[in-house]
N, C-alpha and C positions, 0 to 999 in steps of 0.2 A: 130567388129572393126578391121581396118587392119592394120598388124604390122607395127611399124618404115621401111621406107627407106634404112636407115643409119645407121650407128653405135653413128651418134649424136641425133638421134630422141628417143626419148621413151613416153612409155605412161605415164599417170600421175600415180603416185606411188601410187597404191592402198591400202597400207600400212600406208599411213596417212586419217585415220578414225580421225573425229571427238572426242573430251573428252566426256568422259557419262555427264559431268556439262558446257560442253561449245558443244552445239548444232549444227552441222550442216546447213550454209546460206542455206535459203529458194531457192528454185528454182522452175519456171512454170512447172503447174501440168500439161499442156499441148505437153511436150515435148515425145519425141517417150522417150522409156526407155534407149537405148545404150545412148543418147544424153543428157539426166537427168541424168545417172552417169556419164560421162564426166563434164558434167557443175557441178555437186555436188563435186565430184574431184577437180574440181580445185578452187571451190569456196572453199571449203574446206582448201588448200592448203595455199590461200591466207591469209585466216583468221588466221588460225595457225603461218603465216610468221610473217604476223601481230602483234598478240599478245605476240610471243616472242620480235620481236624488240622494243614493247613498254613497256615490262618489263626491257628491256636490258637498255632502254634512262631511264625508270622512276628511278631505282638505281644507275644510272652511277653519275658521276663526270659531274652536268651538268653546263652550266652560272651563271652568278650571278643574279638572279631572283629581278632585280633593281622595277619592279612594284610593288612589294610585301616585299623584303627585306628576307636579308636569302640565303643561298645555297642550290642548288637543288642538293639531292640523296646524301649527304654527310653524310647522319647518321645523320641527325634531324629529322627524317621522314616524311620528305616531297618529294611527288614525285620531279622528276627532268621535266621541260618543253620540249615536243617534239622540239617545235617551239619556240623562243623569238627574238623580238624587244628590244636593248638595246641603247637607249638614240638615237635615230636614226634622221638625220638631211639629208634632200635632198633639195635641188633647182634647179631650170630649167633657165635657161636666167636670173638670177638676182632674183627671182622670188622664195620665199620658199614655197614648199610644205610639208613638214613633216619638226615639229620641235620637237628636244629633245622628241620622241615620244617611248613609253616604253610599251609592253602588252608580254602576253604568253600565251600559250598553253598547257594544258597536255597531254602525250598520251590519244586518245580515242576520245576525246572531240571536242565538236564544237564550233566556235568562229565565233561571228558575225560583221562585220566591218559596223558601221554606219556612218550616215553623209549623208549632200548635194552634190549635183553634185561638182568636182573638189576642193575636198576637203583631196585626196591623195590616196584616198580607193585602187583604181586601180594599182594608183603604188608601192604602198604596196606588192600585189602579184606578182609583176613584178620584185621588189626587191629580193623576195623569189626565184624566179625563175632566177634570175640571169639576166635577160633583162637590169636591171640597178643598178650601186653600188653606195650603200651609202656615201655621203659626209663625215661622221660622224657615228661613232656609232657601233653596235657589231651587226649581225644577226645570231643566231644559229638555226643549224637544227639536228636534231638527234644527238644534243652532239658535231657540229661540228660549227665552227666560221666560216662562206663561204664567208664573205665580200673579202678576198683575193684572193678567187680562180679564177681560169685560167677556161676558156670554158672548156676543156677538162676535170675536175675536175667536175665545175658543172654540165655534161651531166651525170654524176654516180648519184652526187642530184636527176635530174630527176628524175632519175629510180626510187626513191623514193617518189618525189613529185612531182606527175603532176599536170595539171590546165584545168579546163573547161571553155573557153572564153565565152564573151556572143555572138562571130557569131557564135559558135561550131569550128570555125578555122579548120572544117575538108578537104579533099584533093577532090576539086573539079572534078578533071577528072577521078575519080577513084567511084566504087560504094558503095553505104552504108558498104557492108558484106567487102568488101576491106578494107574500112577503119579501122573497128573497129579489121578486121586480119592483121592488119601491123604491130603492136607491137608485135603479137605471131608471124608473122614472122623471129621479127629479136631476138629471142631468140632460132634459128636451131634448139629446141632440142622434136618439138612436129610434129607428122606423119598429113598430109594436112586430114584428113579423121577429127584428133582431133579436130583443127584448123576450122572446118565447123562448127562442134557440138559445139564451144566454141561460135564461132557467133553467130550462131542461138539460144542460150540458153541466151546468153548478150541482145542481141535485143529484146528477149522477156520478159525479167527480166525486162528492161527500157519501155518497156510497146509500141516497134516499130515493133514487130513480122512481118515476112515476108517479108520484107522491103531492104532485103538484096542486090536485084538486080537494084533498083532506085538508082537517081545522088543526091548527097545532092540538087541539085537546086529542084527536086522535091516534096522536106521535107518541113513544114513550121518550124517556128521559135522554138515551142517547141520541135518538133520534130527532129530537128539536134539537139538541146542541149542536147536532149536523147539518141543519138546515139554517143556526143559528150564523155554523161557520161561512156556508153557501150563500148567507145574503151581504156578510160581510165581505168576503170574496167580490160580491157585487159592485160595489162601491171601489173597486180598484185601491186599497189601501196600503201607506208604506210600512205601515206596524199593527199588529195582532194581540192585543188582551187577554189572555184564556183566563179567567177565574173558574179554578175548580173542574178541570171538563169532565176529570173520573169519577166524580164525587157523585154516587147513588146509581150510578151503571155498572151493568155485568163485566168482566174482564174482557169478554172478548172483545164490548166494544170499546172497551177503554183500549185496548192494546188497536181498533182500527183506529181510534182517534190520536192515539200517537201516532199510529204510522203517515195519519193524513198530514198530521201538523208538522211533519218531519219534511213529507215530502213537497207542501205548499212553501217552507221555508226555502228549500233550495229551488227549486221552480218559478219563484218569485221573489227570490230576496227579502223576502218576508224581515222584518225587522220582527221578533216575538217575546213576549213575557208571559210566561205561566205559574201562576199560583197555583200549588198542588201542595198537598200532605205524602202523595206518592213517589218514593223514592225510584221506585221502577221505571217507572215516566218519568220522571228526572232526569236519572241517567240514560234514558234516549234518547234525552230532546237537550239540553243543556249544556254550552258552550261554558259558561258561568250559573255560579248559584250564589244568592245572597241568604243567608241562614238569619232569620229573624227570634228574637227570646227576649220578651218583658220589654218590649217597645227599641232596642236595640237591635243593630246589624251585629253580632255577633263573627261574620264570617260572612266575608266577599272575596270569589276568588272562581277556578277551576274546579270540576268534580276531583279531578286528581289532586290540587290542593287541598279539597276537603278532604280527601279521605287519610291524607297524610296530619291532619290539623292535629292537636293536640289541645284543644279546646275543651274541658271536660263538662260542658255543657252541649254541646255538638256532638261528642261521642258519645254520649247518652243516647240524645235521639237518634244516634243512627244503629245502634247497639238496640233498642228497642224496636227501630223498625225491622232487625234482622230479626229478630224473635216472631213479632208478629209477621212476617212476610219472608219466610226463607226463601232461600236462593234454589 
């Protein structure tokens, strides 16, 4: 491997070995070897950044966990919520989309937003993201309240929570292997040699290997959202967006994309939220689900709480998705 540049490049610290009880993320077994230990390095890396900071939010001094009742990480022992929605109210033109709407997250964990088409799902994670601020109401993120923050404030968020769009949203004039090296670009402190082998090891983890020198326009639809995941991977982040990832792909690759997003979360402590209409995917990925209807939470809880709800609004949609989607 060849040294740093610079005196701001370094290698990845080989010094951060995995714990004998918390296992080093899996990486393709088809990788040349200098580039399986880079990739295992820094997957590594992240996992560990991971798991401290979601030890750091689950005992901090977190919101007021208004879904559930109780204070989070105060010495009741209850984790504290990576993520929460506190009483949260938006409208558009006159027009409510989200009313008094309350859920959370724990570090770790996966959270599934359900609901029909334009029923807020979307701007939900756009809220998250800072795209749009809420009318009303408290949104925290790793222990922090961001409804007030200024751009430049929520660009440090990011670094922490990115989002996988459902067009993949990646940089059209630029090539796959570009894309998903833009985020290790703009952290100066890794030699271009690293930077290759980090590509090449994310692309093939998402199951796009060699793919690095085509234009997203020559991806199909699952396909950029695996490259979309791969560059976010990049960025070493402590929580994942998915909006929509099965929405216009073939099953099988919706069922690889589940199984990625399953297995990135335990690998890395993934903090995750998935917007899906897919009850399938759902119940693979989903520790909690928050059931959205007419700008209302309707239903925050467990799969197993759902399915025992007696909501007759809830058991609708899931009564019509057994029809259209047998078992």
């Amino acid at each position: 491997m060849a040294e740093p540049d610079s005196n701001q490049e370094r290698k990845l610290d080989p010094e951060k070995q995995p714990k004998q009880d918390n296992p080093a993320p899996e990486t393709p077994a088809d990788l040349d070897p200098e580039t399986r230990e880079t990739v295992q390095e820094f997957m590594a890396e992240a996992a560990e950044q991971n798991e401290a900071a979601n030890e750091a939010v689950s005992a901090g001094d977190g919101a007021d966990r208004g879904a559930t009742g109780g204070k989070a990480g105060n010495g009741d022992g209850k984790p504290g919520p990576y993520i929460s929605f506190e009483h949260i109210y938006k409208s558009f033109s006159g027009g409510d989309v989200l009313k008094d709407v309350s859920f959370f997250i724990l570090p770790g964990e996966t959270l599934c937003i359900l609901g029909r088409s334009g029923v807020g799902k979307s701007v939900s994670l756009q809220m998250l993201m800072g795209f749009y601020k809420p009318d009303k109401g408290q949104i925290m993120v790793a222990g922090e309240d961001i409804c007030g923050y200024t751009e430049k404030q929520m660009q440090e968020v990011r670094r922490k929570v990115t989002m996988v769009f459902q067009n993949g949203a990646l940089f059209d004039s630029i090539s796959v292997g570009e894309n998903v090296a833009f985020p290790l670009r703009e952290r100066h402190d890794l030699a271009e040699d690293q930077i290759q082998q980090v590509v090449r090891g994310l692309l093939e983890m998402v199951g796009v290997a060699g793919m690095e020198d085509l234009l997203p326009s020559d991806l199909s639809t699952g396909m950029k959202r695996s490259v979309a995941i791969a560059r976010a991977l990049a960025s070493q982040p402590e929580a994942v967006l998915y909006d929509e990832p099965t929405t216009m792909v073939d099953p099988l690759m919706g069922h690889l994309l589940g199984n990625l997003i399953a297995r990135l979360k335990t690998q890395l402590h993934l903090t995750s939220i998935v917007v899906t209409h897919d009850m399938r995917f759902a119940r693979k990925l989903a520790d909690r689900v928050v059931f959205l209807h007419q700008g209302e939470a309707r239903f925050f809880g467990t799969m197993d709480e759902m399915d025992q709800s007696d909501d007759p609004v809830l058991k609708e949609f899931l009564d019509l998705d057994a029809l259209v989607l047998p078992a």
